[in-house]
C-alpha positions as CSV (number, residue, x, y, z in Angstrom):
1,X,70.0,15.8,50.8
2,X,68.8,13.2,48.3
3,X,65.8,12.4,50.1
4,X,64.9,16.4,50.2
5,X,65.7,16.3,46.3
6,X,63.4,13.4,45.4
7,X,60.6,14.4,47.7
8,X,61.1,17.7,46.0
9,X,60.1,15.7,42.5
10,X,57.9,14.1,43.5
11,X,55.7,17.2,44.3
12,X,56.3,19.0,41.3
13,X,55.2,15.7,39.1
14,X,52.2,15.6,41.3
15,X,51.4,19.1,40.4
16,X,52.3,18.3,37.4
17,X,49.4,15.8,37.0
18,X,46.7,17.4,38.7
19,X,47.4,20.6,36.4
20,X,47.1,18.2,33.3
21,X,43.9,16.3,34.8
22,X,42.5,20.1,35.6
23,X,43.4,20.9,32.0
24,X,41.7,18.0,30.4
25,X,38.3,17.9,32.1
26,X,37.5,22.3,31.9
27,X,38.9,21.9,28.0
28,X,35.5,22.6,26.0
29,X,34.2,19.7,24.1
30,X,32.7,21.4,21.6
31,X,29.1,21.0,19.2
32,X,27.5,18.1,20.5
33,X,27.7,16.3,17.0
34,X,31.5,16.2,17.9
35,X,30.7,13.7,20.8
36,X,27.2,12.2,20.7
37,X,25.6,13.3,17.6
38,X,21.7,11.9,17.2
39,X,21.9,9.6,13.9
40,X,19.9,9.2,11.1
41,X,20.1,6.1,9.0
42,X,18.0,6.1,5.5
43,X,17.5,3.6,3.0
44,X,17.4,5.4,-0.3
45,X,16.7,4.1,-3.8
46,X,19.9,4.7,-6.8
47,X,17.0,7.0,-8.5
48,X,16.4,9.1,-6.0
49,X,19.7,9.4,-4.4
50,X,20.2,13.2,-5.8
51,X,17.3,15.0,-4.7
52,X,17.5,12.7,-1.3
53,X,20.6,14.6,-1.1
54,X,19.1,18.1,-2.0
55,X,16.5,17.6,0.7
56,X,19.4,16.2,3.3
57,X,21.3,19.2,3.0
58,X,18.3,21.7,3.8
59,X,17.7,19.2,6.7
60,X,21.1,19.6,8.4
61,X,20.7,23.4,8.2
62,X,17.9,23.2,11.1
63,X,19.9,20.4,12.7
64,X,23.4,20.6,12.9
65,X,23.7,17.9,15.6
66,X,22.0,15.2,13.8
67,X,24.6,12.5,11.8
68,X,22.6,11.8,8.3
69,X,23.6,8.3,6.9
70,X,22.1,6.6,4.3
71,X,22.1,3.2,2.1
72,X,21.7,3.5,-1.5
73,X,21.5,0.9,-3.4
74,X,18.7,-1.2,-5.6
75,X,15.6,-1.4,-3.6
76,X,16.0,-5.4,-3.6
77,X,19.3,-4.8,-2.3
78,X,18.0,-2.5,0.1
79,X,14.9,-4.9,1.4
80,X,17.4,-7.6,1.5
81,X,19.3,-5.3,4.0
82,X,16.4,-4.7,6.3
83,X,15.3,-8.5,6.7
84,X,18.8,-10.1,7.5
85,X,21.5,-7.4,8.6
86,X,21.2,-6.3,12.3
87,X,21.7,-2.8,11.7
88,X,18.7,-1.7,10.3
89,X,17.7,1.9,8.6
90,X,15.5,4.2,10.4
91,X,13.7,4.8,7.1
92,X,13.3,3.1,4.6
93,X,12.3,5.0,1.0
94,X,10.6,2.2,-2.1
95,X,10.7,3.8,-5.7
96,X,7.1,2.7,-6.7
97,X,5.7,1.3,-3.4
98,X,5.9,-2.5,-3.3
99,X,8.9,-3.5,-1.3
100,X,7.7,-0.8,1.7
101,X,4.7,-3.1,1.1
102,X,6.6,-6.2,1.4
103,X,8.2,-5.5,4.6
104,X,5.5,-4.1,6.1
105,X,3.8,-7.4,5.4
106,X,7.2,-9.1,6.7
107,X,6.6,-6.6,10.3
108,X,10.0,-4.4,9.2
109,X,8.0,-1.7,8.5
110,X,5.4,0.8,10.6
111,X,2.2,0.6,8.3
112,X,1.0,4.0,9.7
113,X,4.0,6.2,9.0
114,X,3.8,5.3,5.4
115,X,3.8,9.0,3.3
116,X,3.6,8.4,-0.7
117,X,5.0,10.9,-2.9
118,X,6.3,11.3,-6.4
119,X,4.8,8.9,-9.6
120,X,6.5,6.9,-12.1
121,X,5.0,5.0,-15.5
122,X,5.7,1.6,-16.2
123,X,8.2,1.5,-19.8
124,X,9.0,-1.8,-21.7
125,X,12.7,-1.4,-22.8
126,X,14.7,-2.9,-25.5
127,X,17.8,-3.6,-27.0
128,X,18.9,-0.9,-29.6
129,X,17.1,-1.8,-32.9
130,X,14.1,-3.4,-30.8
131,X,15.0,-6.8,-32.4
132,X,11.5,-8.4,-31.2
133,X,9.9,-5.1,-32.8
134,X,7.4,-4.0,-29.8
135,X,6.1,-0.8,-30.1
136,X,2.8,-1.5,-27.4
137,X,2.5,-4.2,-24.9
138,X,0.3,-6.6,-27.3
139,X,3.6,-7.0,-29.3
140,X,5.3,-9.0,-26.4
141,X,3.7,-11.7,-28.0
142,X,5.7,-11.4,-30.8
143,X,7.8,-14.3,-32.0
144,X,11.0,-12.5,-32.2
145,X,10.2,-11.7,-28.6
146,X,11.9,-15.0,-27.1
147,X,12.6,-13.8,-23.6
148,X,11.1,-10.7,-21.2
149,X,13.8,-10.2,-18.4
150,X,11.8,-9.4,-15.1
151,X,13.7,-8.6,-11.4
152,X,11.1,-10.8,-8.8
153,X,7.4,-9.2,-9.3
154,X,6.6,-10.1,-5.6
155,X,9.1,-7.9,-4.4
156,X,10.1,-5.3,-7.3
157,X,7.6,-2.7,-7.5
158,X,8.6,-2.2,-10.9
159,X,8.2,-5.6,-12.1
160,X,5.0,-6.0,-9.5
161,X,3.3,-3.2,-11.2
162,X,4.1,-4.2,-14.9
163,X,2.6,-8.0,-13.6
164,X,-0.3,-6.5,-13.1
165,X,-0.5,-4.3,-15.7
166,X,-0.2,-7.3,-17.9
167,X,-3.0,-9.3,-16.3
168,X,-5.3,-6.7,-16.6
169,X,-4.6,-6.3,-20.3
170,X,-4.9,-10.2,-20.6
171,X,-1.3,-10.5,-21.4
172,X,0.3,-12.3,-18.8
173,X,0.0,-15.4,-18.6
174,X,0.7,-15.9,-22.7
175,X,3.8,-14.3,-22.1
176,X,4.8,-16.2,-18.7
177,X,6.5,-18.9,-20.5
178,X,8.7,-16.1,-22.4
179,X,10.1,-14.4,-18.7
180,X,13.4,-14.8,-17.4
181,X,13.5,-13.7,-13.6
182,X,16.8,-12.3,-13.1
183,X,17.4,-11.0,-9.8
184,X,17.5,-7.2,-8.6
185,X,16.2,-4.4,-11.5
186,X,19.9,-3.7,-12.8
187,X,20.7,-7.5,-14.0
188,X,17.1,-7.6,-15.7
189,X,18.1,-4.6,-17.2
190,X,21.6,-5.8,-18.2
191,X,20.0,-8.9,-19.8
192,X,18.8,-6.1,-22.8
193,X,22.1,-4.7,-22.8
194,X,23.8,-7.5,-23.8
195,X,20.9,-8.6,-25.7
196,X,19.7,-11.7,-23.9
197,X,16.8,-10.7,-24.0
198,X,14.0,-8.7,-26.4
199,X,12.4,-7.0,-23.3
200,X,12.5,-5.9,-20.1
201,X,10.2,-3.5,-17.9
202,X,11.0,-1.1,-15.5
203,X,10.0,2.3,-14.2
204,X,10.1,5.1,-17.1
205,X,13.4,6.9,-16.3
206,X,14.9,3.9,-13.9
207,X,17.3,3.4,-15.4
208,X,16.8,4.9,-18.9
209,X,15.8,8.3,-19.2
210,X,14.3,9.3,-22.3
211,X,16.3,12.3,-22.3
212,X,19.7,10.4,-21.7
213,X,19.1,7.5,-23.7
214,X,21.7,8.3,-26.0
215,X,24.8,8.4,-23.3
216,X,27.1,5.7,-22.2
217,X,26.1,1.8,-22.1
218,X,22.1,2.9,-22.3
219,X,22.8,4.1,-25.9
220,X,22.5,-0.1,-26.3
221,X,18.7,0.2,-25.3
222,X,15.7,2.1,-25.9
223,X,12.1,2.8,-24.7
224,X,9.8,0.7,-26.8
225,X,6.6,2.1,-24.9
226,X,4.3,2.5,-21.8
227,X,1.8,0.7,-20.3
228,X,-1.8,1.9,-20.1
229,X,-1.8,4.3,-16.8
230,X,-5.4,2.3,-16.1
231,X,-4.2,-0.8,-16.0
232,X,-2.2,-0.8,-12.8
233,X,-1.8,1.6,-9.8
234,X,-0.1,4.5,-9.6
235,X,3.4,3.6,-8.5
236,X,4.8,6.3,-6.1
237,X,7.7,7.0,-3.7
238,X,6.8,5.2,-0.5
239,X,8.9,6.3,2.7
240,X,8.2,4.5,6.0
241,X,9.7,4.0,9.5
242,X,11.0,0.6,10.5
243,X,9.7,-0.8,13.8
244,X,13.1,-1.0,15.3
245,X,14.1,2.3,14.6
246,X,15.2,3.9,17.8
247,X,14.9,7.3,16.7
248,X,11.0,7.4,15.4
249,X,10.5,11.1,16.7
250,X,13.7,12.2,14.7
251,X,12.3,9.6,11.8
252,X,8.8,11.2,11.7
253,X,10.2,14.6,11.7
254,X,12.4,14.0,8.8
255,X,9.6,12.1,6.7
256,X,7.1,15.3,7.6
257,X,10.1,17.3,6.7
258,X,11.0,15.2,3.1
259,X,7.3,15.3,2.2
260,X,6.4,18.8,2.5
261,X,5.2,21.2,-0.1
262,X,9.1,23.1,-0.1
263,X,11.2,20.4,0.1
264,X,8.6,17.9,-2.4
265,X,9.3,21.4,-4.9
266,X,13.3,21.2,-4.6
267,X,13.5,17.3,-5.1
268,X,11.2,17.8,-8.1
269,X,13.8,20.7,-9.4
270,X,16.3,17.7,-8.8
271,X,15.4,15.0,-11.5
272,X,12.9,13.4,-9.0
273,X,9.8,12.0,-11.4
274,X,6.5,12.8,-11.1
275,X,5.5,11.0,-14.5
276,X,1.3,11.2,-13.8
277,X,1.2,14.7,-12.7
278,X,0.0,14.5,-9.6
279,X,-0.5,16.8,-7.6
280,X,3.1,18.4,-5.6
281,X,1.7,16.7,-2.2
282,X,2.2,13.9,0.0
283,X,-0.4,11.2,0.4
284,X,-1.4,8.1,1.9
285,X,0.1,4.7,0.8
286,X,-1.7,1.0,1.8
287,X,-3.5,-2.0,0.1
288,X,-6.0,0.5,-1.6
289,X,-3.0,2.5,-3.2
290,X,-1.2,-0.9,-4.7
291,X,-4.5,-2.4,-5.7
292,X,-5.2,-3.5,-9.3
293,X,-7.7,-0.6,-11.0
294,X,-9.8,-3.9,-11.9
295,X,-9.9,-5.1,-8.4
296,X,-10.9,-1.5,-7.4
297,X,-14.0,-1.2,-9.7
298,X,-15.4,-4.9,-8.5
299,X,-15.0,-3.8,-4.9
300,X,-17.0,-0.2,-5.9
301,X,-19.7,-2.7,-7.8
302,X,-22.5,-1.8,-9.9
């Protein structure tokens, strides 16, 4: 009688199981993005990080199964991310050009899916009261202008585009001797905030905007002036695909999607700067893009 009993168990816990087990493998799994959602990853710059996010959003409409994750950070930061962290970006976005240029120069970066977009002016900022009193770039040489706080001009397109704004004005190298390099664009910045220095540049709106420059710890600094538009190159947005990217369909979609005329409008209603009014389209980006205006009218000759 026991033996009937516990035979009798037994085949109701195996029925039992194989109910469960039939249970578990018809159960629906849902979207794919639930279980194997195609990812995304984009490098984006602190400037652009809003409009990045307008455009994101509109992305994600048209495909729901694809997992958007960026970076945001300083675009040192960011290039310092690509060379030495294994997981690397499928895109990588530079506010003014140089440090796409830089790693495609380093072989990070595919030099034919680079799509430029956006423009920014070069601004000389200073502590509130503009102790070294510079109102144009000439005035760097100013005395009371004891040190020019700089993030690395071979890397920092801001600082790489102020460099050779300077040179071509015939500026640069008086003023060498006066510049403190300081690491990524925030601590040169910081060095005016805490007046350590007299000057710094950056790009016009990054990160003082002339119509915020009154709010929090920026109320310490102001805009002195710009540089001369024809003394360097246009600086511009420059988004590219990195070589290692395993997703370079998805990649090139989203960069023909970021850059066209709809989503270049939206990011444009979104604080992102177009300081030369260029025209609201995409272009090319390479050596004849960054190069110096000087370097451009020797090579066109007499």
């Amino acid at each position: 009688m026991r033996i009937a009993v516990v035979l009798a168990l037994l085949v109701v816990v195996a029925i039992g199981a194989v109910l469960v087990w039939r249970a578990q493998t018809s159960a629906p799994v849902g979207p794919i993005m639930a279980e194997d959602p195609e990812r995304l990853y984009v490098a984006v710059p602190m400037g652009l990080y809003v409009p990045y996010l307008r455009v994101v959003a509109k992305f994600r409409e048209s495909h729901p199964n694809v997992q958007c994750d960026w970076m945001m950070d300083t675009p040192e930061t960011m290039a310092g991310a690509v060379q030495e962290n294994d997981e690397k970006p499928d895109v990588f976005i530079s506010p003014g050009g140089h440090e796409t240029t830089v790693l495609v120069e380093q072989g990070f970066v595919d030099p034919d899916s680079l799509v430029a977009f956006g423009s920014y002016e070069v601004a000389i900022l200073v502590p509130k009261g503009n102790p070294g009193n510079v109102h144009k770039p000439e005035d760097l040489l100013n005395p009371e202008v004891r040190v020019i706080a700089f993030s690395d001009p071979d890397l920092t397109a801001a600082s790489h585009a102020a460099r050779q704004a300077l040179q071509n004005l015939g500026l640069w190298d008086k003023i060498e001797p006066k510049i403190e390099y300081t690491g990524c664009c925030n601590e040169s910045f910081q060095w005016i905030v805490d007046r350590r220095a007299e000057a710094n540049v950056q790009f016009l709106g990054c990160p003082l905007d002339p119509k915020t420059a009154e709010m929090s710890d920026k109320a310490k600094v102001e805009i002195a002036c710009t540089v001369p538009r024809e003394s360097c190159y246009v600086p511009r947005n420059v988004a590219g695909i990195l070589t290692t990217s395993e997703n370079r369909e998805l990649a090139k979609e989203f960069l023909d999607f970021l850059t066209s005329p709809e989503m270049l409008k939206l990011m444009m209603e979104n604080n992102m700067r177009n300081d030369q009014d260029l025209p609201l389209t995409a272009g090319p980006w390479g050596p004849r893009q960054e190069a110096s205006p000087q370097r451009l009218v020797e090579a066109k000759g007499p």
